[in-house]
N, CA, C and O of each residue as an XYZ file, in Angstrom:
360
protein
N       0.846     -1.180      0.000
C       0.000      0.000      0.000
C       0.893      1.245      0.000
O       1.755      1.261      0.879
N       0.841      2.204     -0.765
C       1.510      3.553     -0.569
C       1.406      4.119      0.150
O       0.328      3.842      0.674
N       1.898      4.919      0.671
C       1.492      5.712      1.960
C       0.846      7.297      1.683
O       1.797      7.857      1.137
N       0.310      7.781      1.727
C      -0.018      9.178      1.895
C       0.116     10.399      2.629
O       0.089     10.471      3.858
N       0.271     11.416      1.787
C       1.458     12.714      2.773
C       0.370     13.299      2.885
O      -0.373     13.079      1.928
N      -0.269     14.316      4.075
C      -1.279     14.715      4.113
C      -0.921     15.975      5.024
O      -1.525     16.369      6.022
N       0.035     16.418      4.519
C       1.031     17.572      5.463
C       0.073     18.985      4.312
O      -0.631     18.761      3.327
N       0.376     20.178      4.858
C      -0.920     21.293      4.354
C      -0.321     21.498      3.229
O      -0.771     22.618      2.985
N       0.560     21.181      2.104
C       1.501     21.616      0.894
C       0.825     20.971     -0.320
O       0.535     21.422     -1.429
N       0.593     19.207      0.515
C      -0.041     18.630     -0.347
C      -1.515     18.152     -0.576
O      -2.067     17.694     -1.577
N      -2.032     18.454      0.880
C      -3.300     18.562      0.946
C      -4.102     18.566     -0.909
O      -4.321     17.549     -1.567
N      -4.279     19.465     -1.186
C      -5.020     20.054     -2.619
C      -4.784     18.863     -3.463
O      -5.680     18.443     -4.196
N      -3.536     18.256     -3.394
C      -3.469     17.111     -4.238
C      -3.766     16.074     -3.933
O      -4.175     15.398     -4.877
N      -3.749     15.523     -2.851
C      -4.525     14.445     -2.374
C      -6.240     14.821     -2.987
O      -6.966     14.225     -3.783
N      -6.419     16.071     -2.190
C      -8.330     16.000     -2.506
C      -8.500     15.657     -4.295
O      -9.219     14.757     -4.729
N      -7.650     16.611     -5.179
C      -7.878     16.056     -6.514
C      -7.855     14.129     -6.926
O      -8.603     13.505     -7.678
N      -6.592     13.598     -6.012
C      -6.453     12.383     -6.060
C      -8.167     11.403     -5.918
O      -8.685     10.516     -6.595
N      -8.608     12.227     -4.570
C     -10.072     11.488     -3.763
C     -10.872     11.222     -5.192
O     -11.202     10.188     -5.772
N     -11.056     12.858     -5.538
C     -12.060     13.133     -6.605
C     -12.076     12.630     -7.535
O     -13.160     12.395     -8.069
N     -10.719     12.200     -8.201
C     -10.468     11.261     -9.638
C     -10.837      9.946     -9.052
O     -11.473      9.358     -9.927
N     -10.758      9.328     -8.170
C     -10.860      7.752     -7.596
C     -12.448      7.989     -7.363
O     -12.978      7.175     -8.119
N     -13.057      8.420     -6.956
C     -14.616      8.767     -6.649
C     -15.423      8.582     -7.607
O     -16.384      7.814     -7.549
N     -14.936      9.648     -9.121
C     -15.472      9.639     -9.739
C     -15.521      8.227    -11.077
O     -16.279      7.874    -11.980
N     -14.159      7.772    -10.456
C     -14.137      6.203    -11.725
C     -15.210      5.277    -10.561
O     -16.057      4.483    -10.969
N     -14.992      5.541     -9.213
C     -16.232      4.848     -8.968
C     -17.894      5.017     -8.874
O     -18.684      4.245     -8.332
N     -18.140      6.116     -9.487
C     -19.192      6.669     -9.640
C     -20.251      7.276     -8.532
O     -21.468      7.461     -8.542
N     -18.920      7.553     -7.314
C     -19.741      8.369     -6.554
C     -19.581      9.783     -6.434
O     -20.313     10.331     -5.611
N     -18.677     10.580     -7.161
C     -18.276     11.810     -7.462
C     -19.355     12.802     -7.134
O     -19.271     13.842     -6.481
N     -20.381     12.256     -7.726
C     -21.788     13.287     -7.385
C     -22.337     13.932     -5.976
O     -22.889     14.980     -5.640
N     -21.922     12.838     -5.397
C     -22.014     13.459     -4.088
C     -21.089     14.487     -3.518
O     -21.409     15.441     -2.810
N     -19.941     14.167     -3.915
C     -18.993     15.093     -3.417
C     -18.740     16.478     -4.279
O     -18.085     17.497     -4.057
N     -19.570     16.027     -5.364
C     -19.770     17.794     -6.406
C     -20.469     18.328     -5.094
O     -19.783     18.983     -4.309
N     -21.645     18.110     -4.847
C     -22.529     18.654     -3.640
C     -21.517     19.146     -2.303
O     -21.306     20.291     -1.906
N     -21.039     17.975     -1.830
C     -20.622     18.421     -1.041
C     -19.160     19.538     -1.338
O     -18.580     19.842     -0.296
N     -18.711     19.987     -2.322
C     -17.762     20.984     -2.767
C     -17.953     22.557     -2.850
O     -17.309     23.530     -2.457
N     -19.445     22.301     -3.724
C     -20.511     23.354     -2.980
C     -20.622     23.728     -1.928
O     -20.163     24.746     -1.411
N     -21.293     22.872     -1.481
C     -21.537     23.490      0.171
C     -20.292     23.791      0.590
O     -20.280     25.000      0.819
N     -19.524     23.441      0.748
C     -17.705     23.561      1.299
C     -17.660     25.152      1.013
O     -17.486     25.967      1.919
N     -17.883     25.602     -0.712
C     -17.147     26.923     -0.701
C     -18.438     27.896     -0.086
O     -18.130     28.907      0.545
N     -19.331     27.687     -0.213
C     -20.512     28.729      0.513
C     -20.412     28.919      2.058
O     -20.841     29.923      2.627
N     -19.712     27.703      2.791
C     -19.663     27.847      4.097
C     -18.297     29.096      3.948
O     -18.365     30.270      4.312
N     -16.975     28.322      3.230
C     -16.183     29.317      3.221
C     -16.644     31.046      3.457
O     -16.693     31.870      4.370
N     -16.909     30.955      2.080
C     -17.528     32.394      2.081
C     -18.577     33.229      2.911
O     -18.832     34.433      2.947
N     -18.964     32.393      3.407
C     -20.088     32.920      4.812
C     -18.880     33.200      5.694
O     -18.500     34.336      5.981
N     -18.215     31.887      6.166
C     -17.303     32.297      7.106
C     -16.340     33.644      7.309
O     -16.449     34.434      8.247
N     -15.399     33.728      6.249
C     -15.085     34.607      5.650
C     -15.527     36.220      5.552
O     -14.900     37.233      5.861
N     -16.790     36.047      5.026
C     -17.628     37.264      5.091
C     -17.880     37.678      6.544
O     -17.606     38.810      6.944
N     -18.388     36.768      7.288
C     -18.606     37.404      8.596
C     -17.491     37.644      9.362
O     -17.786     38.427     10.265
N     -16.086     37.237      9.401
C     -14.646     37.568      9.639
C     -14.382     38.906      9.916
O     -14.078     39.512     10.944
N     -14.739     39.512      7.705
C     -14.537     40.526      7.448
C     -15.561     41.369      8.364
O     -15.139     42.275      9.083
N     -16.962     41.019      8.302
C     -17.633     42.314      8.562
C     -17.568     42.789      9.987
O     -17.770     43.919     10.431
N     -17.057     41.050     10.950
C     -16.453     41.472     12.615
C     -15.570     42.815     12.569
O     -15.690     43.872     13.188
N     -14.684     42.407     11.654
C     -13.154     43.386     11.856
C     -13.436     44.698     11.419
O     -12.894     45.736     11.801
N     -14.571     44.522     10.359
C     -15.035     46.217     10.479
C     -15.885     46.799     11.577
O     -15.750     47.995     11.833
N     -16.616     46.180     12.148
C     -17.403     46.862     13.369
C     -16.482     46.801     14.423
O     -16.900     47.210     15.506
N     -15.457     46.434     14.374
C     -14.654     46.427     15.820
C     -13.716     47.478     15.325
O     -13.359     48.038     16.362
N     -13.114     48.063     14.318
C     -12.407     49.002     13.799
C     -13.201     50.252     14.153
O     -12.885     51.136     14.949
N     -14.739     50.105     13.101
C     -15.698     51.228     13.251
C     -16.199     51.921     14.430
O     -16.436     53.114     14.620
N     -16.320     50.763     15.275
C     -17.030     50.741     16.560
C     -18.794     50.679     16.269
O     -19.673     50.912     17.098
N     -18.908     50.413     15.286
C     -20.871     50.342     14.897
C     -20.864     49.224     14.351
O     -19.813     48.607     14.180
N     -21.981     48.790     14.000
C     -22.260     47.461     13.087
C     -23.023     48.374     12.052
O     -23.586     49.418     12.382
N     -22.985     47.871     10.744
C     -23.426     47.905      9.644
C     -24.735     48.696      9.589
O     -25.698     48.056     10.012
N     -25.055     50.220      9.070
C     -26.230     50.620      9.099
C     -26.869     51.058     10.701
O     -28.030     51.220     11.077
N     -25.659     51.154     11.368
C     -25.728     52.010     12.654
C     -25.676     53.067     12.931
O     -24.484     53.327     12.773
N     -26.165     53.958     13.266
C     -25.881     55.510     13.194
C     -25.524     56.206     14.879
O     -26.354     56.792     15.573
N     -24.032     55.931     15.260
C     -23.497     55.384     16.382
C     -22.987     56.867     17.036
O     -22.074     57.148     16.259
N     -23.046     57.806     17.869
C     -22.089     59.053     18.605
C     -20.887     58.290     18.451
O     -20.043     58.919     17.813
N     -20.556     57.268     18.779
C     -19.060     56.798     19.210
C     -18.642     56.192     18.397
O     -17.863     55.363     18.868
N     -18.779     56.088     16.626
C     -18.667     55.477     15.924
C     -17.203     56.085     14.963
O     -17.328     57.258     14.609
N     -16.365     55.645     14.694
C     -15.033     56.121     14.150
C     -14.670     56.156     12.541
O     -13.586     56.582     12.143
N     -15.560     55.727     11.781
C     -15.741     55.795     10.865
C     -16.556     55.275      9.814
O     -17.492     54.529     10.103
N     -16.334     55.553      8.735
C     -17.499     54.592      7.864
C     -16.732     53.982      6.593
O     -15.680     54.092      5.964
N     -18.052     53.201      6.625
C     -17.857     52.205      5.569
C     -18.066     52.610      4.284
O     -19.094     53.222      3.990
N     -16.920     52.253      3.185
C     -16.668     53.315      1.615
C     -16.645     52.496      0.857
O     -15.505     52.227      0.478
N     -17.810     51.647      0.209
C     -17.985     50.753     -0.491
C     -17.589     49.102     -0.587
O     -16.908     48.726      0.368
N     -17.820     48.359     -1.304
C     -17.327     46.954     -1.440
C     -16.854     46.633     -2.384
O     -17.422     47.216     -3.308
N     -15.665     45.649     -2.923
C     -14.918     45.112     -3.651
C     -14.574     43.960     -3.589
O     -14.029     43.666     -2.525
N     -14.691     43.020     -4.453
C     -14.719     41.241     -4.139
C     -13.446     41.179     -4.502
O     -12.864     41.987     -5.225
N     -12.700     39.557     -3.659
C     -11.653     39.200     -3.263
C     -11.444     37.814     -3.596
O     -12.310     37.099     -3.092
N     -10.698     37.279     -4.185
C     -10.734     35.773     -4.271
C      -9.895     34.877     -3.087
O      -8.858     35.342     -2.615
N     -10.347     33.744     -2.708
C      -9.886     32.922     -2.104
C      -9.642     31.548     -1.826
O     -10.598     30.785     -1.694
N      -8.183     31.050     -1.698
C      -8.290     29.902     -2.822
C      -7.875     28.756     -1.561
O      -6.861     29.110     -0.960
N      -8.281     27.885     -1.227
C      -8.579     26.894     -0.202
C      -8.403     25.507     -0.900
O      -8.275     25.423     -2.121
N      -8.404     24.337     -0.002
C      -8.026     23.097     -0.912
C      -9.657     22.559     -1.887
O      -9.854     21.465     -2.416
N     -10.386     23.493     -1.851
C     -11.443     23.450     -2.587
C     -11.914     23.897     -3.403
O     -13.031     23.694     -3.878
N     -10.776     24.882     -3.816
C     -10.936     25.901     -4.907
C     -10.665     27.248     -4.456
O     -10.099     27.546     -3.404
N     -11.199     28.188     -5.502
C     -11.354     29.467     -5.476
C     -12.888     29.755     -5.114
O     -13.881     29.464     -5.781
N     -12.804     30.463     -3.764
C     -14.067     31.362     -3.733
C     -14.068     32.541     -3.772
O     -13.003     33.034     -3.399
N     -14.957     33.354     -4.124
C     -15.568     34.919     -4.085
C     -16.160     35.516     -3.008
O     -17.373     35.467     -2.804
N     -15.426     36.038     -2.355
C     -15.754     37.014     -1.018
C     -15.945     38.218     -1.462
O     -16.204     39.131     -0.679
């Protein structure tokens, strides 16, 4: 049996490895699904990260109209982010 390196470098290649063996056995489909869900959690996660670190910078949350509030928020701009599951859009 070969052994498998599962150290964070090679991670991404192992999961491609799973996915090619999955899919000659014809259960791939499930794990399309579950790849999905993977990057939407990302990006939730992610998103709410970001929008912590701005209300703790700002001192308001989003659409607050705060006396003690330090600044504001000057639009949005998407970010890519690339995980052993791909690229997501934050």
């Amino acid at each position: 049996m070969r052994s498998v390196n599962f150290s964070d470098d090679n991670l991404a290649v192992q999961w491609q490895y799973l996915k090619r063996n999955l899919g000659e056995l014809g259960v791939l489909y499930q794990f399309d699904d579950f790849e999905s869900q993977a990057h939407g959690i990302i990006k939730r996660l992610m998103q709410d990260c970001v929008n912590e670190e701005f209300a703790l910078q700002v001192r308001a949350e989003r659409y607050e109209h705060a006396p003690h509030r330090l600044d504001e928020r000057q639009g949005t701009y998407e970010r890519n982010f690339t995980t052993t599951f791909g690229t997501s859009r934050i």
